[in-house]
C-alpha positions in Angstrom: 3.3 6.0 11.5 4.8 5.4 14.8 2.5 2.6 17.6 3.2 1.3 20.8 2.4 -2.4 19.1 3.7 -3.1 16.6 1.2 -5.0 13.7 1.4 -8.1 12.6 0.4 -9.1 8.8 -1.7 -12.3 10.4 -3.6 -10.2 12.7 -5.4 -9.2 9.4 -7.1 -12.3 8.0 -10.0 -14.7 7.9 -11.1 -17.7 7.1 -13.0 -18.1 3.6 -14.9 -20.5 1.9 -13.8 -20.8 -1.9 -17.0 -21.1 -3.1 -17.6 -17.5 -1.6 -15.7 -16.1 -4.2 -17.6 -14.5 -7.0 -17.0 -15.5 -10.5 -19.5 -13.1 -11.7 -21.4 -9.8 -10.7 -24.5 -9.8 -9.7 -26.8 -10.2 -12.3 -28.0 -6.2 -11.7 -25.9 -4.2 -10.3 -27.6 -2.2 -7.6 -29.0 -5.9 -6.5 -25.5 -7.3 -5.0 -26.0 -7.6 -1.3 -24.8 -4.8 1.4 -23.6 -4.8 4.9 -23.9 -2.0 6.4 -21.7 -1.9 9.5 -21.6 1.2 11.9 -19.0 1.5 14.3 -21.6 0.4 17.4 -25.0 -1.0 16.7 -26.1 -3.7 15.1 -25.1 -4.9 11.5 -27.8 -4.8 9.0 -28.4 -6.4 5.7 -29.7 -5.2 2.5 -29.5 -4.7 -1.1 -27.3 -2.3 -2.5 -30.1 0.1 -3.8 -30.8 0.7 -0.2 -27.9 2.5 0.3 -30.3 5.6 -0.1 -31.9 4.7 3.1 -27.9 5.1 5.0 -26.8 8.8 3.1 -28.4 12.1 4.0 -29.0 15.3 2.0 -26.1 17.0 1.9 -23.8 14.0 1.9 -21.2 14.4 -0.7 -20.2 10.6 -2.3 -16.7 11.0 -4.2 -16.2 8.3 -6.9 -12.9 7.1 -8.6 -13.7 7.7 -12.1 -10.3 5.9 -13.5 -11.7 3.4 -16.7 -10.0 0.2 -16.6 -7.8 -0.5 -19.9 -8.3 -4.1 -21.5 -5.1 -4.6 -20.6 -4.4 -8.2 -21.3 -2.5 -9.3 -24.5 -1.3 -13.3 -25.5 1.2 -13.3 -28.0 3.7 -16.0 -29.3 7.5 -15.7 -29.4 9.3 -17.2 -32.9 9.6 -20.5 -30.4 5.9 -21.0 -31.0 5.7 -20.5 -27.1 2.6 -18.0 -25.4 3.4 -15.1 -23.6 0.8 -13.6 -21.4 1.5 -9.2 -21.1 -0.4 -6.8 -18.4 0.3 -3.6 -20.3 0.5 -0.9 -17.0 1.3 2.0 -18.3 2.8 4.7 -21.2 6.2 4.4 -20.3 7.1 7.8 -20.9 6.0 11.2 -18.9 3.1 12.6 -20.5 0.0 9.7 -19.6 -2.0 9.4 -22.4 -0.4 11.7 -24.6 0.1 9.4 -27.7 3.4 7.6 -26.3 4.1 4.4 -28.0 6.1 2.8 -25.5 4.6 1.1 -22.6 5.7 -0.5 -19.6 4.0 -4.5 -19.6 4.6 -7.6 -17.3 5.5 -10.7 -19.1 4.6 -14.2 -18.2 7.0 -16.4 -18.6 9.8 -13.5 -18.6 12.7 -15.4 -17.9 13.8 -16.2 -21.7 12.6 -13.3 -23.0 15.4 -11.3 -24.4 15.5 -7.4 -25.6 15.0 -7.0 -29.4 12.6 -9.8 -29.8 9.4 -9.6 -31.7 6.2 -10.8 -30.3 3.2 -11.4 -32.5 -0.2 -10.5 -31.2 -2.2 -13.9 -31.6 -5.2 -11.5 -32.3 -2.8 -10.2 -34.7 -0.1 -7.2 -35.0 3.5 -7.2 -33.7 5.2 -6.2 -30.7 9.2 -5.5 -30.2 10.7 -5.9 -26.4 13.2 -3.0 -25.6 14.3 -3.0 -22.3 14.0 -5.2 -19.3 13.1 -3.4 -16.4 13.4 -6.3 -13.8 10.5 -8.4 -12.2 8.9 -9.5 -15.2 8.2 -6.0 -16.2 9.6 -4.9 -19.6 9.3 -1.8 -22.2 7.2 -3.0 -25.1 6.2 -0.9 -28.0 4.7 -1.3 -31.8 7.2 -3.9 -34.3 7.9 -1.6 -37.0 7.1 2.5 -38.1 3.8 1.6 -39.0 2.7 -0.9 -36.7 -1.0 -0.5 -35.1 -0.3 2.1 -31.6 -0.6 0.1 -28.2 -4.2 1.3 -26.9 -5.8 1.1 -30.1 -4.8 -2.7 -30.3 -5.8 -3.4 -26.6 -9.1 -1.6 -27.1 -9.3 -4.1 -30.4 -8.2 -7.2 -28.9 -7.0 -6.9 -24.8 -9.0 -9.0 -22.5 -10.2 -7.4 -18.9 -7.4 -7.7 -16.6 -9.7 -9.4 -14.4 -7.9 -10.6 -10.8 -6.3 -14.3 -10.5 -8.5 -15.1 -8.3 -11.5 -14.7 -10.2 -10.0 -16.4 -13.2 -9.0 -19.3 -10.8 -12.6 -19.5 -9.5 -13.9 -19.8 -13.2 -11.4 -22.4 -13.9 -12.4 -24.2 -10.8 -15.8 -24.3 -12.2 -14.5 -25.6 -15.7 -15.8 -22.2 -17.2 -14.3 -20.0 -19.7 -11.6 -17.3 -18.7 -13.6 -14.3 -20.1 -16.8 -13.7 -19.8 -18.8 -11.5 -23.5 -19.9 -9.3 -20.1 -16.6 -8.3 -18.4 -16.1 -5.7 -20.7 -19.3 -3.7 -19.3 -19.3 -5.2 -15.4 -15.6 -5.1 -14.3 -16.3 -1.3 -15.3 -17.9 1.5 -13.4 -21.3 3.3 -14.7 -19.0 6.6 -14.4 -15.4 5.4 -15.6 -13.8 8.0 -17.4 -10.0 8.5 -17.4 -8.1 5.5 -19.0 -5.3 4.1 -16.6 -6.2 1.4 -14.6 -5.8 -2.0 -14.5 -8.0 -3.2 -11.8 -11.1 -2.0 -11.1 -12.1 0.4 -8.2 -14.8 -2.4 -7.5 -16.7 -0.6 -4.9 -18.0 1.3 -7.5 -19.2 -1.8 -9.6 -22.8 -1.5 -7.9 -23.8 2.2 -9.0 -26.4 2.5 -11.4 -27.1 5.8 -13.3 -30.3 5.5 -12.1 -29.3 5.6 -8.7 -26.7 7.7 -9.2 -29.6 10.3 -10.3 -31.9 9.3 -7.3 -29.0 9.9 -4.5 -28.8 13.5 -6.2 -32.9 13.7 -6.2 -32.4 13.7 -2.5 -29.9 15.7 -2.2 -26.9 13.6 -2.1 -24.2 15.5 -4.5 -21.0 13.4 -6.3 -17.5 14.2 -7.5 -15.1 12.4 -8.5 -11.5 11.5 -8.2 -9.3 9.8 -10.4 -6.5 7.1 -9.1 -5.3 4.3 -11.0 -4.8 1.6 -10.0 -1.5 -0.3 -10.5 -1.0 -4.4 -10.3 0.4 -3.8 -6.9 -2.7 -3.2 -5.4 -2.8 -7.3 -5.8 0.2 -7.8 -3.9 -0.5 -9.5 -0.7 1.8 -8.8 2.3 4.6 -11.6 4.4 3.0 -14.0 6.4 4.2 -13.3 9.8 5.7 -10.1 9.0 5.7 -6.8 10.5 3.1 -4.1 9.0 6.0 -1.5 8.8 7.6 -3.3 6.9 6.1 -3.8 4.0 6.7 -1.8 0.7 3.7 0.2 -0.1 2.9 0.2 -4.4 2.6 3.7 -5.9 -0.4 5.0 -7.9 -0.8 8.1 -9.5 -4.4 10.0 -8.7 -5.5 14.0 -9.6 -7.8 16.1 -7.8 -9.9 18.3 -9.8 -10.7 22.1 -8.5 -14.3 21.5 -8.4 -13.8 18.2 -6.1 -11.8 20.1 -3.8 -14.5 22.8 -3.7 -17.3 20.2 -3.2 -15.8 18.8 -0.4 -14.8 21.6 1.1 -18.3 23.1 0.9 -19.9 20.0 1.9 -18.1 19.6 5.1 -18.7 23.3 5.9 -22.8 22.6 5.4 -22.4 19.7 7.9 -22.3 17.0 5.2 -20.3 13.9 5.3 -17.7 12.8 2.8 -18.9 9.1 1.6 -15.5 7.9 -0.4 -16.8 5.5 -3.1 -13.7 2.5 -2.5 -10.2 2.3 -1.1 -9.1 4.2 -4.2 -11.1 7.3 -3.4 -10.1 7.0 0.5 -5.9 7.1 -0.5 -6.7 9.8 -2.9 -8.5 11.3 -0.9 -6.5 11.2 2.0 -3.2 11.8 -0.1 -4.3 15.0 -0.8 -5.6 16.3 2.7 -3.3 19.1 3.8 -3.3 19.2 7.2 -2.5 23.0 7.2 -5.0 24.3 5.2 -7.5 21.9 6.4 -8.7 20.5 2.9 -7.7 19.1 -0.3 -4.4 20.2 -2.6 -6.3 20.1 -5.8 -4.0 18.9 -9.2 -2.3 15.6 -9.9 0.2 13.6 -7.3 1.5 9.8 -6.7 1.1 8.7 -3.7 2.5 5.4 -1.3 0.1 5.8 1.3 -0.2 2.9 3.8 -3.3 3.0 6.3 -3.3 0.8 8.7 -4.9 0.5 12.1 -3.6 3.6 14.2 -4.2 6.2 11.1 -6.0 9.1 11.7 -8.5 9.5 9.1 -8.6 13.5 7.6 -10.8 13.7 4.3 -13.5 10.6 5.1 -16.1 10.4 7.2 -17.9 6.9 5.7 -17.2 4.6 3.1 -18.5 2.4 0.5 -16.7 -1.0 -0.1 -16.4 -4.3 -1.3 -14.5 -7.2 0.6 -11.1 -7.5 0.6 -8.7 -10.4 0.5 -6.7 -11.5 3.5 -4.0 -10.4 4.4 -3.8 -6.9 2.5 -3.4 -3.0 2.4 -6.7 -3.0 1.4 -8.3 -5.0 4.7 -5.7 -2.9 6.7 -7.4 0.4 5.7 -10.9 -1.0 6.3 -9.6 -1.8 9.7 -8.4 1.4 10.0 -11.0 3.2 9.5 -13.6 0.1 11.5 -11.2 -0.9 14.2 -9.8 -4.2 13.7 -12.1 -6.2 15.6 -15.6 -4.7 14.9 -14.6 -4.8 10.8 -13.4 -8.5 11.3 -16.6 -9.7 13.2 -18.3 -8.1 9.9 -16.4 -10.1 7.6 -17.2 -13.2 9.8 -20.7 -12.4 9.4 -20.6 -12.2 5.7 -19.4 -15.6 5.6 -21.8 -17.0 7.7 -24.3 -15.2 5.7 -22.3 -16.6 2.3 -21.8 -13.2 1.1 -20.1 -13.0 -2.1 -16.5 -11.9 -2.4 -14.2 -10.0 -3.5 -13.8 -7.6 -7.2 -17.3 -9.0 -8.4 -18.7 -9.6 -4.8 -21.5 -7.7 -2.6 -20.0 -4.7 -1.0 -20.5 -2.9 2.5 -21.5 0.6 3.9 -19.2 1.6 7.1 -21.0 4.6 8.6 -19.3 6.5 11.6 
């Protein structure tokens, strides 16, 4: 994407309190706290469940419905010594088609070697194969008949909940996991395994307002785009947007999302994307040609930043984002810069919560 000014990384941050950043959810869902920003007017506040008074019939909301894997495993080496793995993906084509070997980041990688048996401390076995660079290695079952990879993490994986949170909780001297994570760091409508992060901004949905959006009129479909550890990756201090290397993440669009969307914006309707997930699908799949969405699966490495021309969305549901990230660049994008930033500074005076189990906000056109 070509500018006359080029953008610099610290143009996108803020200042934050670090008792701001949430631990927890909110103790209901729909009750977290929402700003609603517009592009002029005045900011408002309210609870999330008032996000009904902000959509209109014929609105057409587009959720991510990836399911977020307890991907977490701590083993021990034959040293005695922990290792920490965040299991990403099947390594092989073919996601979720019984594949046995995974790609997983190790922590501490560096003496790891290829061959060596790990053993589950919540118990099974685990064999390296090959080192793939970064901390990321193959890992697959230690023996023919050892138990297959997503049955043991749906046994014994913790959330993959963000460092930030986990840091937060330590901070606070409280336990890493929480007997609630597996239900709250998970949407109402999660579906499709393959993420490991949740698409937060859909953390505050009820099915009960789910079904009282559609009472009035508001339709849904969904989207599905997993989402990768690289969507934690911050960006160079100092450095130039264009220059940083954008993670990929796999997404599909179904037929009857591409048909909803296309109807809704022919009714007059606006397309409400449900998170920054549901915006890069979303918008990874515009074709500018045909003037809608490619339906079927795709990968995408799409950066927005401030300059993009938005396609697919017209509004957008989100939490806040940390500094410094794809993720604020893309809120700017679609906000401008300075009217999204004033926002965020009036969260903080307001001590909104932040971040994957924080309050979210509404950005209307």
């Amino acid at each position: 994407m070509l500018r006359d000014v080029l953008l610099k990384t610290d143009d996108f941050t803020f200042d934050l309190p670090e008792d701001l950043i949430a631990a927890h959810p909110a103790q209901q869902r729909d009750l977290s706290r929402l700003l609603v920003v517009p592009r002029e007017g005045p900011i408002l506040h309210r609870v999330f469940r008032d996000v009904v008074e902000f959509l209109r019939p014929g609105d057409l909301l587009v959720l991510n419905d990836s399911r977020v894997i307890p991907a977490r495993l701590f083993a021990r080496r034959g040293t005695g010594g922990q290792v920490e793995l965040l299991f990403l993906e099947p390594e092989a084509a073919g996601r979720g088609a019984g594949t046995e070997r995974w790609r997983a980041l190790a922590r501490p990688s560096k003496k790891l070697r290829e061959g060596e048996v790990l053993e589950v401390e919540a118990g099974g076995s685990l064999v390296l194969g090959e080192a793939l660079g970064r901390g990321e290695w193959v890992v697959e079952p230690a023996g023919d008949g050892g138990e297959p990879i997503r049955v043991l993490l749906e046994r014994a994986g913790e959330m993959p909940l963000p460092p930030y949170i986990l840091k937060r909780r330590s901070a606070l001297h409280e336990a890493r996991t929480d007997p609630t994570d597996r239900e709250r760091y998970q949407t109402v409508y999660a579906r499709e395994d393959g993420s490991v992060a949740a698409p937060t901004a859909g953390l505050h949905f009820t099915g009960e307002l789910l079904e009282e959006l559609r009472a009035r009129g508001v339709r849904s479909a969904a989207v599905t785009l997993h989402v990768g550890a690289g969507t934690f990756l911050g960006m160079d201090e100092g450095a130039e947007v264009e220059s940083h290397v954008m993670h990929e993440e796999w997404y599909s669009i179904p037929e009857e999302t591409a048909a909803a969307v296309r109807e809704a914006r022919e009714a007059g309707g606006r397309i409400v994307a449900v998170g920054t997930t549901a915006v890069r699908a979303l918008e990874s799949a515009w074709d500018k040609e045909a003037g809608g969405l490619r339906p079927g699966p795709g990968s995408t490495r799409l950066m927005i930043a401030p300059g993009y021309r938005f396609r697919a969305v017209d509004a957008m549901v989100t939490n806040f984002h940390l500094p410094r990230s794809t993720l604020l660049l893309l809120v700017c994008a679609f906000t401008g810069r300075e009217r999204l930033l004033h926002g965020y500074g009036v969260a903080v005076a307001a001590r909104y919560r932040f971040f994957s189990y924080g309050d979210a906000m509404l950005l209307l056109p």
